[in-house]
N, CA, C and O of each residue as an XYZ file, in Angstrom:
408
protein
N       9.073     -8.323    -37.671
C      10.047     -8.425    -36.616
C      10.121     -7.126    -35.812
O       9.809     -7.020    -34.626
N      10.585     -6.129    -36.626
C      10.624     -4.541    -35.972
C       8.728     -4.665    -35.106
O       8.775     -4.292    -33.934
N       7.692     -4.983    -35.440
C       6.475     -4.612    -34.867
C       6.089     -5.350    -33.506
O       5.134     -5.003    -32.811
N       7.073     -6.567    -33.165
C       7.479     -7.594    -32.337
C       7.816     -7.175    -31.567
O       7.198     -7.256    -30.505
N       9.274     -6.324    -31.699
C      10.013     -5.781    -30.471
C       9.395     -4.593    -30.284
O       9.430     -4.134    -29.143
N       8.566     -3.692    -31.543
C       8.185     -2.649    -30.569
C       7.003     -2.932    -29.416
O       6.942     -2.372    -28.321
N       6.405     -3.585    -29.753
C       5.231     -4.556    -28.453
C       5.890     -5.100    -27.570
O       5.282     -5.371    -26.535
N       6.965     -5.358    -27.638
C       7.697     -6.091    -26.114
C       8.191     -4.861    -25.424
O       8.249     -4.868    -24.195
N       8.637     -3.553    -26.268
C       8.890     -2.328    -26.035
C       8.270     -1.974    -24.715
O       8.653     -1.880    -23.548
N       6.760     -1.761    -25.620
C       5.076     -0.975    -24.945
C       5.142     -2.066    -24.008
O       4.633     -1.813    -22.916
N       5.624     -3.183    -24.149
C       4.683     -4.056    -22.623
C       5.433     -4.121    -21.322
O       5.101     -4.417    -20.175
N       6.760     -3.677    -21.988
C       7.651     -3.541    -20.965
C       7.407     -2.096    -19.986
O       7.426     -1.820    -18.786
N       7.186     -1.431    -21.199
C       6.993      0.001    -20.292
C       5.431      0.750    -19.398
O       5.160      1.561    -18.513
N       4.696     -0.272    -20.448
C       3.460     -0.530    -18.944
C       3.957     -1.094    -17.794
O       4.109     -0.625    -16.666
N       4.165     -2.077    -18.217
C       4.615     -2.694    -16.837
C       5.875     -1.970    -15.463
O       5.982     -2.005    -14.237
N       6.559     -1.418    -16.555
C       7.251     -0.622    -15.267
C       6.411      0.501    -14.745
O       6.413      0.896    -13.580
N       5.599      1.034    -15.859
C       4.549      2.350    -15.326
C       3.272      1.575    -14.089
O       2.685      2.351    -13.334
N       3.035      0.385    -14.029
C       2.364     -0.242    -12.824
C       2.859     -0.367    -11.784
O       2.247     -0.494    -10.723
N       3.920     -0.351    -11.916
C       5.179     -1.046    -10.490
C       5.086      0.407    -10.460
O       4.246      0.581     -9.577
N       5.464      1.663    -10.921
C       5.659      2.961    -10.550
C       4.599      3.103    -10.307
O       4.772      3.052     -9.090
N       3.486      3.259    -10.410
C       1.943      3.522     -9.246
C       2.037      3.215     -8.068
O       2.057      3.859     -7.019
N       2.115      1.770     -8.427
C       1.977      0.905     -7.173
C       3.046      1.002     -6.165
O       2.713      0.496     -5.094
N       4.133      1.460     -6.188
C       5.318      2.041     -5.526
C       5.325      3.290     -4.742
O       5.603      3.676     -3.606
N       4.777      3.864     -6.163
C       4.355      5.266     -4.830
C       3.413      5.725     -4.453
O       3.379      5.891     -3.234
N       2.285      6.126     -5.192
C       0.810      6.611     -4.798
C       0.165      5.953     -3.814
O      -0.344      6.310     -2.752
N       0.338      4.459     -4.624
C      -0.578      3.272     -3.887
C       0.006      3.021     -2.339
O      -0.611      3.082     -1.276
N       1.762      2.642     -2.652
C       2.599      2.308     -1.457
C       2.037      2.956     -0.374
O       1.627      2.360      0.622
N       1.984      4.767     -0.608
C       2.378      5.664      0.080
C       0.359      5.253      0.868
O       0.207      4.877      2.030
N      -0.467      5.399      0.186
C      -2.000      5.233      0.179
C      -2.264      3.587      1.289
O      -3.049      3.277      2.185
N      -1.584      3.182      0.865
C      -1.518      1.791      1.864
C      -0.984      1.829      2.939
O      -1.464      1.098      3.805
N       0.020      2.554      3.239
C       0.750      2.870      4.805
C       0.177      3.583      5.705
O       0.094      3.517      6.932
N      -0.283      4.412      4.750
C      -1.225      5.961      5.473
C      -2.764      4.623      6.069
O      -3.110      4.654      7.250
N      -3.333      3.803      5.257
C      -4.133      3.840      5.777
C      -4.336      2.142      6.832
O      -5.346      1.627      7.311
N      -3.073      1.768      6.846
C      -2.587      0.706      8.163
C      -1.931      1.602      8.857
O      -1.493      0.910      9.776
N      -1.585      2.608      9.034
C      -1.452      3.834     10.072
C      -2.712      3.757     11.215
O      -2.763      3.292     12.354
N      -3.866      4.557     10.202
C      -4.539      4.841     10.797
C      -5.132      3.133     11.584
O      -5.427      3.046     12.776
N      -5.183      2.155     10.773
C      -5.594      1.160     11.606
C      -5.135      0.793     13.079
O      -5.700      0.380     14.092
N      -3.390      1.259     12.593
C      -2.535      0.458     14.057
C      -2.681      1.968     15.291
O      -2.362      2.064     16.476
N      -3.166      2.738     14.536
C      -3.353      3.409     15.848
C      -4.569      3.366     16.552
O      -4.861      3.888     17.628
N      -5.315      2.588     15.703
C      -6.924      2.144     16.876
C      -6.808      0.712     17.369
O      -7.677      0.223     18.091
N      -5.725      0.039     16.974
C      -5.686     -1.034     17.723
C      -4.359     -1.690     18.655
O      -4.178     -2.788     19.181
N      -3.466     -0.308     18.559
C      -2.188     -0.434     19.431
C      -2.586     -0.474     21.297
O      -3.676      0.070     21.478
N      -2.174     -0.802     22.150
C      -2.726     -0.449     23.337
C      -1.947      0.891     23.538
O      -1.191      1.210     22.620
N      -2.035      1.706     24.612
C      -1.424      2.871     25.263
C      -2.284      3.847     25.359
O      -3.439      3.916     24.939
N      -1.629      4.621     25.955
C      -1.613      6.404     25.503
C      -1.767      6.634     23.782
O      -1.065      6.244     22.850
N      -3.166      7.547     23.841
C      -2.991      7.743     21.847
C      -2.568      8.734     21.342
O      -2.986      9.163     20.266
N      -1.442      9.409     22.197
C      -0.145     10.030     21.521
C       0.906      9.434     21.376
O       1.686     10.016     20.623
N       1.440      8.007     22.009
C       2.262      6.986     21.783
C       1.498      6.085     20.770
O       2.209      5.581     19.900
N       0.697      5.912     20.749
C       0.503      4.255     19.809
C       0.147      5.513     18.444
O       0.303      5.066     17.308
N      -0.204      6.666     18.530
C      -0.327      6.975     17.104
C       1.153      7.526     16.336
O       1.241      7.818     15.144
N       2.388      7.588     17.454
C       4.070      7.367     17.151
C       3.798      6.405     16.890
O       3.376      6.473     15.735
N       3.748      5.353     17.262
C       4.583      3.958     16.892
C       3.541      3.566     15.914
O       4.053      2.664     15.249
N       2.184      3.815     15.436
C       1.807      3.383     13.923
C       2.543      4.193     12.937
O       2.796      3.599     11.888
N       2.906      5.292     13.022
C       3.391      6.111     11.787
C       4.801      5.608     11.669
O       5.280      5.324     10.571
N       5.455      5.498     12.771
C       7.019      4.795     12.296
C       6.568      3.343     11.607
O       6.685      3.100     10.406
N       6.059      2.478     12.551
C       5.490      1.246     11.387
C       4.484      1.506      9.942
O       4.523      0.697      9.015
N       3.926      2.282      9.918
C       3.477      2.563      8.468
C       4.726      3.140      7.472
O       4.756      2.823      6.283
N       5.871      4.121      8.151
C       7.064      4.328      7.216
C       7.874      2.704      6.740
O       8.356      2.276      5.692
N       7.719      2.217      7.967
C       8.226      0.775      7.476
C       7.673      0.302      6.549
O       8.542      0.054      5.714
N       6.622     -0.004      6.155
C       5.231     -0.719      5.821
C       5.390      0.091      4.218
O       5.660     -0.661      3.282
N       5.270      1.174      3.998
C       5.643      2.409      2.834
C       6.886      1.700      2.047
O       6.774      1.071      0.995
N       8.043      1.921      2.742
C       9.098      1.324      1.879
C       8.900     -0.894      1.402
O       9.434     -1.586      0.535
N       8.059     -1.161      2.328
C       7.932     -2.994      2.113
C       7.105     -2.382      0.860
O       7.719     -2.662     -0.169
N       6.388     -1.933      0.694
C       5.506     -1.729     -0.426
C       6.120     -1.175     -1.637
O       5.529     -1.225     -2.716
N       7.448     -0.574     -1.489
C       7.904     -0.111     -2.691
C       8.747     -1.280     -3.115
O       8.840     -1.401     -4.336
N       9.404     -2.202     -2.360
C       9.741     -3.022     -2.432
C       8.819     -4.183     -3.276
O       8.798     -4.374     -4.492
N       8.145     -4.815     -2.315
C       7.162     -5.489     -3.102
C       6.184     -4.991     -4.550
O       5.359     -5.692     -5.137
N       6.513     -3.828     -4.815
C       6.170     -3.383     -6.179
C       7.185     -3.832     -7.487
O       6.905     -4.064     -8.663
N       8.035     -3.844     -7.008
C       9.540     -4.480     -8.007
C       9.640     -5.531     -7.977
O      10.054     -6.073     -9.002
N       9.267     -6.496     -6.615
C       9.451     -8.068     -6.593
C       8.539     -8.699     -6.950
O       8.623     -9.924     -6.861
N       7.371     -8.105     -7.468
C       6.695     -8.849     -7.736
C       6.128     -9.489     -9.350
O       5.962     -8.680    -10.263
N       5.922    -10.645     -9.525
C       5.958    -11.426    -10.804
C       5.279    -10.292    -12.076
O       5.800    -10.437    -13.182
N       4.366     -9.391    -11.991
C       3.913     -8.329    -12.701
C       3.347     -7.187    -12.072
O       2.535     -7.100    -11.151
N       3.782     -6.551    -12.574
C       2.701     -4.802    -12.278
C       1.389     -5.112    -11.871
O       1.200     -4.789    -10.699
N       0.426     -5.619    -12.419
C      -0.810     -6.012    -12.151
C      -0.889     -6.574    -10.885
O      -1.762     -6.238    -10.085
N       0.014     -7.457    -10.630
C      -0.128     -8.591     -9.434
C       0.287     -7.584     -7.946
O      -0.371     -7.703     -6.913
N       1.644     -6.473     -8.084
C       1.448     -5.781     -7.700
C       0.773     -4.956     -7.263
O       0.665     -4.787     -6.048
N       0.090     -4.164     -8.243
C      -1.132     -2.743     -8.099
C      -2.093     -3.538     -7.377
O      -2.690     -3.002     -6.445
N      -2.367     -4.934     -7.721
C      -3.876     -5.406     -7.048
C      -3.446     -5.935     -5.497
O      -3.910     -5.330     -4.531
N      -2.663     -6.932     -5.325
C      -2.445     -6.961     -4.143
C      -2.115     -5.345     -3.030
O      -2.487     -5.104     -1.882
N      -1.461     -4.692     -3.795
C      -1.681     -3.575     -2.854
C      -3.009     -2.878     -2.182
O      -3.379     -2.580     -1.047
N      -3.666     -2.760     -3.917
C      -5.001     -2.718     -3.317
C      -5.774     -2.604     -2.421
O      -6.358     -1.657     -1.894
N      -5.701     -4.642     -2.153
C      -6.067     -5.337     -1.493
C      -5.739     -5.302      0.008
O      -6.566     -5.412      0.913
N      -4.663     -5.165      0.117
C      -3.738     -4.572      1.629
C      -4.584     -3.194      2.018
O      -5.175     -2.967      3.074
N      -4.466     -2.353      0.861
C      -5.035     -1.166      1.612
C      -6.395     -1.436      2.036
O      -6.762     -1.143      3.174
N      -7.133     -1.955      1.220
C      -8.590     -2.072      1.352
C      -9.196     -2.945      2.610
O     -10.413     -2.991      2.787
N      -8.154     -3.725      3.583
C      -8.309     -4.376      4.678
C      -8.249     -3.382      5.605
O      -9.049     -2.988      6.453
N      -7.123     -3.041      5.278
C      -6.974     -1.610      6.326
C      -7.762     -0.458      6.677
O      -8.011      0.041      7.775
N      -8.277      0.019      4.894
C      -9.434      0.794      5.646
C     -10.834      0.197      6.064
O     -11.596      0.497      6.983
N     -10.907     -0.779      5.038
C     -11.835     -1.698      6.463
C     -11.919     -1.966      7.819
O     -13.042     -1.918      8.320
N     -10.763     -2.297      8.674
C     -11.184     -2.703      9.660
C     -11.305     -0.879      9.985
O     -12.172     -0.592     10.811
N     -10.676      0.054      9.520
C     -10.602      1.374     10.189
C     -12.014      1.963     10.535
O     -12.522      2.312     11.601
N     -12.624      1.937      8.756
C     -14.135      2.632      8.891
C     -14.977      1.439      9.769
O     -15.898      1.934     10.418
N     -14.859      0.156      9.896
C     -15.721     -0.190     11.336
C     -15.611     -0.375     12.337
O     -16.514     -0.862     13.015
N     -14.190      0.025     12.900
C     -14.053      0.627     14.503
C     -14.214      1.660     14.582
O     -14.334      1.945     15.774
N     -14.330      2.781     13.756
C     -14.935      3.982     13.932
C     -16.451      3.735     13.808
O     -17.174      4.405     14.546
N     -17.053      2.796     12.908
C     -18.641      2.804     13.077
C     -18.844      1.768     14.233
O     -20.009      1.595     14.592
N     -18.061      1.204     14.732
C     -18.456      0.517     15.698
C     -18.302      1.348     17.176
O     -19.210      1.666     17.945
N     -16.924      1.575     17.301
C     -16.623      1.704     18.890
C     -16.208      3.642     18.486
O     -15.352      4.061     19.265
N     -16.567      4.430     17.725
C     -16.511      5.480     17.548
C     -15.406      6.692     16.988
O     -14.928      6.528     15.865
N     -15.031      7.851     17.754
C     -13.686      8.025     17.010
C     -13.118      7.981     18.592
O     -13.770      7.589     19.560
N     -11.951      8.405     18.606
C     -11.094      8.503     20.001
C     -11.321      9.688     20.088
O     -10.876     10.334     21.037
């Protein structure tokens, strides 16, 4: 019984230690790099559209700390974040290999 609850213990506290990655390192790693996306694909001046990606990536930062807690597990979390970031720097590194830097 005692070896029961200490495993629900440990699984509990992975799991909050995933949501805490994925909350901040990752969060913070995912905003930064739909930043850089929305500022190659905002229209304007690119001292205005690279303001208005960083205020929407602060937005984008806290949805992510958010969605680190709401979500059904740590895992499901950390990977979908991932996944978010990894679009982002995708489309980033091939408008820079495509249409160059600004």
């Amino acid at each position: 019984m005692i070896a029961q609850a200490r495993h629900i213990l440990w699984r509990r506290l992975a799991d909050n230690a995933l949501r805490l990655i994925a909350a901040l390192p990752v969060g913070y790693a995912v905003a930064s790099l739909w930043a850089m996306a929305l500022a190659r694909i905002l229209p304007g001046d690119p001292v205005q559209t690279t303001m208005a990606a960083a205020l929407i990536a602060l937005l984008l930062c806290a949805l992510a700390a958010m969605w680190a807690y709401a979500a059904r597990s740590g895992w499901r979390a950390l990977w979908t974040l991932v996944v978010a970031g990894a679009v982002a720097g995708a489309f980033t590194w091939g408008s820079v290999a495509i249409w160059g830097r600004i």
